[in-house]
N, C-alpha and C positions, 0 to 999 in steps of 0.2 A: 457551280460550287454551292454545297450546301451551307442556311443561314446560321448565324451564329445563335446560341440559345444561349441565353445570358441571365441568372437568377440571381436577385434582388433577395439579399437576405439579411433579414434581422431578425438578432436574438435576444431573447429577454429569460437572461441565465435565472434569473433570483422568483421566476414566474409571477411579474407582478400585475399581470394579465388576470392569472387566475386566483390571488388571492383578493385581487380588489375589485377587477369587472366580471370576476366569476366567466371569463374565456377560456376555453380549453382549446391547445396547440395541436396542430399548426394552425396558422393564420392564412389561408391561401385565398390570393387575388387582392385589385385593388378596393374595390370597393367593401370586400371583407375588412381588411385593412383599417383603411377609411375610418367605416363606421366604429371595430377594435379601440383604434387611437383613441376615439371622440369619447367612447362609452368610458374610455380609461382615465382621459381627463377630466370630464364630469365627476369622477371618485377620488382623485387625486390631480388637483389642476396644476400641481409642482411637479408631477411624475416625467420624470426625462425619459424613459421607455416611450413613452406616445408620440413624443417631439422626436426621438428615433425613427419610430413609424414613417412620419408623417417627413420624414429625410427621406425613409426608403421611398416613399409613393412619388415623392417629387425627380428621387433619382429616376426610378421607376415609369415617368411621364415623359423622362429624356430621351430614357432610351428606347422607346416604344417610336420614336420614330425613324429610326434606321435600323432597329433590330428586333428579334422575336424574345420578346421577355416575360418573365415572368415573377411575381414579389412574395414574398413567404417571410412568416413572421413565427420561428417554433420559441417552443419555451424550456424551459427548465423546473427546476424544484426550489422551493424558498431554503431548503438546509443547503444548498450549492453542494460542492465535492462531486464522489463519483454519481449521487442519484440526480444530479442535476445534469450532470453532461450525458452521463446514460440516455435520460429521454433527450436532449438533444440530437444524440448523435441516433438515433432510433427513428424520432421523427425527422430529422434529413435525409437518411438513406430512404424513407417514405417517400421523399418528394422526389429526390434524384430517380428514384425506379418510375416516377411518373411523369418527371420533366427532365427530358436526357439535357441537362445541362452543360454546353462547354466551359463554360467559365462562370464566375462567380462576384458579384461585388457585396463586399459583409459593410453590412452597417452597424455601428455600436455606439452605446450612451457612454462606454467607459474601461477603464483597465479592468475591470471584473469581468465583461465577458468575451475581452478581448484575450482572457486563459483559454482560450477553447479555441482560438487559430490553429491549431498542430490539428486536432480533430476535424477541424472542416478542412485545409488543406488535403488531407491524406484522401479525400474523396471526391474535390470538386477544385477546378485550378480558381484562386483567387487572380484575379483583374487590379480590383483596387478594395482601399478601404478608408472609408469614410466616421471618423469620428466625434457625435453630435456633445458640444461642453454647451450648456445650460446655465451661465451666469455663475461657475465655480470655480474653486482655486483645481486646474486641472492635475499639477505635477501632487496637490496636499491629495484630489483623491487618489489614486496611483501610488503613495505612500499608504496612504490607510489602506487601499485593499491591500498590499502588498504583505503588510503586516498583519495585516488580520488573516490573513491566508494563508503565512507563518506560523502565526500562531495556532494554528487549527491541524499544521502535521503534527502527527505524534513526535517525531525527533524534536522539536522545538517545543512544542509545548512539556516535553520534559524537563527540556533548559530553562526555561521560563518560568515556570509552576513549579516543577519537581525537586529542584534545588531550594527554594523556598520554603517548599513544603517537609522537603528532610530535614532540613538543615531546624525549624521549629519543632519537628516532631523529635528529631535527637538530641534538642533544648531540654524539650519537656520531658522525657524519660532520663535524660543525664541527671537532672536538677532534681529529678523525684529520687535516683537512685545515691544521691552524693556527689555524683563526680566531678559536678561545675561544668566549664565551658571544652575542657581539653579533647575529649572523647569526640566532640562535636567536628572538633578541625581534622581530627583522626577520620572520620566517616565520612564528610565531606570530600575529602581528600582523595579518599580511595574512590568513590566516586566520580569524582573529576578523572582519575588516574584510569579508570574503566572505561568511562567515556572518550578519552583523549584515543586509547590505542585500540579500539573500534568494539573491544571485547562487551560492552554494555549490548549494542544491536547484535551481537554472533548469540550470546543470552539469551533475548528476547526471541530474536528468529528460532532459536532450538524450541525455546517453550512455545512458541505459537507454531510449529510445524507437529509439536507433540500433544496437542490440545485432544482430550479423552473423547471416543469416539461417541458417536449420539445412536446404533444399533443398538437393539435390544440383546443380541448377541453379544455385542462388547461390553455391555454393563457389566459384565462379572470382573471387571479389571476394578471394578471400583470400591470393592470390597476391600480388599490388601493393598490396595495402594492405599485405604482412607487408616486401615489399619498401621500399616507401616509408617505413617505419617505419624500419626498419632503417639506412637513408640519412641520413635527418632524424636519426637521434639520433646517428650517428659525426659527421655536419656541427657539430652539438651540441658534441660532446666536445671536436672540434678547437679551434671558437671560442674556447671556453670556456681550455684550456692556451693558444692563442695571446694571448687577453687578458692572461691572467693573468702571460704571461712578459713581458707590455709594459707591464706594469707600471698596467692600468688595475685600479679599485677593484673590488670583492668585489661588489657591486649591478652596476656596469656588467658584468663577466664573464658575471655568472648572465645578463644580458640578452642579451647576445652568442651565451650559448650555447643560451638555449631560443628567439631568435627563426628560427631553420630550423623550428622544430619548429612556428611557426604559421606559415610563410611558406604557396607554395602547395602544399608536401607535404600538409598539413593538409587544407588546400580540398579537396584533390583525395579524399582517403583518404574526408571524411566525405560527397562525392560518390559516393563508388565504395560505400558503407555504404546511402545510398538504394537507387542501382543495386539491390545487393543486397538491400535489403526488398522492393525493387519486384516481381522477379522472384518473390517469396516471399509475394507478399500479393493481387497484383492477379489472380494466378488463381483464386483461393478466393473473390475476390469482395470482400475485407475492405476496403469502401472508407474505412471511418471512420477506421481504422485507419492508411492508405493518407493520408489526411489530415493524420494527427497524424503520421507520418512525415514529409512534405515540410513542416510547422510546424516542427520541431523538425530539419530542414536546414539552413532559411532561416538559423533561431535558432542555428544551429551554426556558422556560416559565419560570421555578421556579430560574432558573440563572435571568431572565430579571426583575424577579421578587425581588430579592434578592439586584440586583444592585438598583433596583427603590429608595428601605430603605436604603439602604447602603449610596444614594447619598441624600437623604432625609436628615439622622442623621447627614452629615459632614455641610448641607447648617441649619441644627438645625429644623427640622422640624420635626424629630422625637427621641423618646427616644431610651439611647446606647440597653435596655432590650429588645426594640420591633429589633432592629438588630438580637440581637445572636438568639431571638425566630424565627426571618426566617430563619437563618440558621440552626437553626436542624429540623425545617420546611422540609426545604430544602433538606440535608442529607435525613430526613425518607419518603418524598415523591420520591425519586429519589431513593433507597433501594427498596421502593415496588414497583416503577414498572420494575426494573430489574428483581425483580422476578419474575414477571406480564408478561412482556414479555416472561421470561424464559419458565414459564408454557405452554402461546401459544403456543410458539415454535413445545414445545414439543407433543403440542395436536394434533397440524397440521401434524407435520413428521409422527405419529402414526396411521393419517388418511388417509395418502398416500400413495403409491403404489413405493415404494423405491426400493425395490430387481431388480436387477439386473441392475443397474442404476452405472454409471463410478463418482468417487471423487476425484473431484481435488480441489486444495486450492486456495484462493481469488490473492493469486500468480501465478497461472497456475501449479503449483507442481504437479502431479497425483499421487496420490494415490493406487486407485484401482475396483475395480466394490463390493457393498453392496452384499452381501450373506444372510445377515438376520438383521434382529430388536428383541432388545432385552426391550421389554416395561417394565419389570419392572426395568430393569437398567436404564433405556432412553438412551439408544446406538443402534447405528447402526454399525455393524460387518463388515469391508470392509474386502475386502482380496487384498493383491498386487498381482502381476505379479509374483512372486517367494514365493506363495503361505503364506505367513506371514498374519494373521490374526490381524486388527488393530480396536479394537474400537474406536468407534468415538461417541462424543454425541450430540444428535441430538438440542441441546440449542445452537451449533455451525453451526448449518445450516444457509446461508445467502442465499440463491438460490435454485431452483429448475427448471430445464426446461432437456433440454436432458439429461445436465450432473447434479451433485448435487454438489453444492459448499458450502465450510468449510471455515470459518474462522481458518484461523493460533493460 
């Protein structure tokens, strides 16, 4: 029966190796190790990464005498997020392709790099896990990463900052413009009211799936759209003083003056934005991609389209009936082409050459290398590194090039 190969591993997510002993990761062996530790406490003798270390080498001594082991210490990046797990997860498949390990015992200073269990699972079977507390309140740090780690998504740090930050900026423009406090509870409002029924992120995804291409060939979209902008907001302005000197209310004005801005300047600009990915995508091949672009068109178009009436019916130019009908408009235009995408998806992945191709997720997560397609299920069969078979379905494909990449 063959021995067990057992890998000793710690990580030092925040790379406090290489900004204070100037060590670069991995750390392999013990006496590497060892000496790592020493030179790390001599720069920082409070540093808990070393006394991790120096956990792993002593695990590390135990089990060298019933089994074949081996201790590795990778690191990460001091900003954490994805470029910190990135080179983690880059230097551990390093070591795995050099030390076929069966299992795994992770050693950690703390709840910060213990976010990166999903990542080392997914490639190496954990045994156990050992976590070194250094004379602190364990559950206060585990709170503060937790929050600080919050705080650092986009989705929260909107919540957090961004409500604050409107909420003073539409202070200071209400109080510069006369209107007092009331405009404020009005904006906030509707903010909360966007954020509540999920329509704030379907926004932001449309504008960041339609983000202006970086080809030299695509530049030309930048002309007319910078044009069209420009048009649409002075139409804006004008409304906006002409309302307001006729004496209509503060809500009707504002409506007055942002509906140029979804009229068909809009239409047009986030047509001319496809244009532009089109030309920027469809030569590379990137059809998946190519895909969630004209999803996220359609989706932009029937929202700009939707506000057009919406700001119509408040300024009275149209009936409340012709609102709710663009919005189930809306709903079953935006329902079929998810589906409509979906199907692409699917036709595409079906038509390519997948098998033996590495998945990883739009995270940097790995997965594992495809083994087969399963067309009447629309899956694609990966398999992990500790042979675990995972389907995956191919409407989740965002990318194709060396590697295949999954949406989460």
């Amino acid at each position: 029966m063959a021995k067990d190969n057992v890998l000793i591993l710690c990580v030092d997510r925040d790379d406090d190796l290489g900004k204070k002993a100037k060590i670069i990761g991995p750390v392999i062996g013990r006496q590497a190790n060892v000496q790592a530790a020493t030179n790390l406490l001599l720069h920082d003798p409070e540093e808990v990464d070393a006394n991790a270390m120096f956990q792993a080498v002593k695990i590390y001594d135990e089990i060298t005498k019933t089994k074949k082991a081996e201790i590795v210490t990778i690191t990460g990046d001091n900003s954490l997020g994805y470029k910190a797990d990135k080179k983690l997860v880059t230097q551990l498949e390093s070591i795995l392709q050099q030390f076929h390990a069966t299992s795994c015992i992770f050693v950690t200073d703390g709840a910060d790099d213990e976010e990166i269990l999903p990542l080392i699972s997914s490639r190496v079977k954990i045994d156990s896990k050992k976590t070194v507390v250094m004379k602190q309140a364990k559950e206060l740090e585990k709170t503060y990463v937790t929050l600080l780690g919050k705080l650092k998504e986009p989705y929260y740090a909107r919540l957090f900052f961004g409500i604050p930050a409107l909420i003073l900026i539409s202070f200071l423009i209400s109080d510069t413009l006369g209107y007092g406090w009331k405009p404020i509870i009005g904006i906030v409002g509707l903010y909360l009211l966007l954020k509540g029924f999920g329509v704030e992120e379907f926004m932001i995804n449309t504008i960041r799936n339609l983000i202006m291409p970086s080809t030299k060939m695509a530049l030309v979209v930048y002309v007319p759209i910078l044009a069209l902008a420009i048009i649409s907001l002075s139409i804006g302005v004008n409304e906006y003083t002409f309302a307001t000197q006729n004496g209509y209310s503060f809500v009707e004005s504002v409506a007055y003056s942002l509906r140029p801005i979804f009229s068909p300047f809009l239409l047009v600009i986030i047509v001319l934005l496809m244009v532009g990915k089109t030309i920027e995508l469809y030569p590379k091949g990137s059809y998946f991609e190519l895909v969630d672009t004209g999803q996220y068109t359609v989706n932009g178009l029937m929202v700009s389209f939707l506000s057009y009436i919406a700001l119509s019916w408040v300024i009275g130019d149209s009936w409340f009936y012709e609102f709710m009908a663009t919005i189930i408009l809306t709903i079953a235009v935006s329902l079929l082409t998810i589906e409509i995408a979906r199907k692409l998806k699917v036709k595409i992945a079906v038509k390519m050459k997948l098998e033996g191709k590495e998945v990883i997720t739009d995270i940097g997560a790995y997965i594992g290398k495809i083994i087969g397609i399963d067309r009447k299920a629309e899956t694609a069969i990966a398999q992990t590194p500790i042979g675990t078979r995972i389907p995956l379905k191919l409407e989740r494909i965002s990318s194709v090039a060396e590697r295949v990449i999954v949406k989460q």
